[in-house]
N, C-alpha and C positions, 0 to 999 in steps of 0.2 A: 942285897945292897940296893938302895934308891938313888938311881943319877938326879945329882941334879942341875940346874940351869941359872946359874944368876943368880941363887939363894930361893927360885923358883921350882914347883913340883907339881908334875901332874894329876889329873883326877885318879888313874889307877895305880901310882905311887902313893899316892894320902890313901884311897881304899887298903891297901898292905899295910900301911902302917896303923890305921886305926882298927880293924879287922871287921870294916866294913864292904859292902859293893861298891860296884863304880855307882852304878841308879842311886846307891845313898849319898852319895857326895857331891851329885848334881842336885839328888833332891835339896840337900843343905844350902846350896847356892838357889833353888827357885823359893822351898816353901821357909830354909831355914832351921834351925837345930835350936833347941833352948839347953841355955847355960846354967852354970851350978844359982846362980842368981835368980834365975825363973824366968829371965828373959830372953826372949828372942833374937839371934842373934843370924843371919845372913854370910857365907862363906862368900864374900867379894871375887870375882873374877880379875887379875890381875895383869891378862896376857894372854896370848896367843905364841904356842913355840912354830919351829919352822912349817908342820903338819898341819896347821890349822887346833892343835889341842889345847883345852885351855889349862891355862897356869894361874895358879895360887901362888901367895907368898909363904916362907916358910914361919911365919908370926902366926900368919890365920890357919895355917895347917898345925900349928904346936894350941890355938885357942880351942879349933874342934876336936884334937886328940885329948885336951885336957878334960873337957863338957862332957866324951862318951866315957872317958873312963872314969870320973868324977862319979856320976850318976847310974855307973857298973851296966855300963850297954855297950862295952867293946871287947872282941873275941878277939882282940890282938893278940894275946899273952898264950891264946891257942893254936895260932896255924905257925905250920911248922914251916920250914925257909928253905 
């Protein structure tokens, strides 16, 4: 189960759910991920929880879980819970 905060989720919650690393999900936010459109598309930083961690919203975490598994680069449907 992924807590979450305000409709907010952090980097190593979106990494569990799309069956990626935490390093890939910051990467998405520095270099960016391309979508089923071909274009480049930037994970937005939307927040800071109490830790200093940062948060995504859960729109931009359903955009890049849709892009890795669209384009068959998500091991989600692999790791076991």
């Amino acid at each position: 189960m992924v807590p979450l905060t305000d409709g907010m989720i952090t980097a190593p919650d979106l990494a569990r759910l799309t069956g990626k690393s935490v390093k890939t999900v910051y990467a998405w936010t520095a270099r960016g991920l391309k979508l089923p459109t071909g274009e480049r598309w930037h994970l937005p930083v939307r927040g800071l929880d109490h830790r200093g961690h940062r948060l995504y919203s859960l729109e931009d975490a359903q955009t890049a879980m849709a892009a890795v598994r669209v384009r068959g680069t998500s091991n989600a449907d692999r790791i076991a819970a």
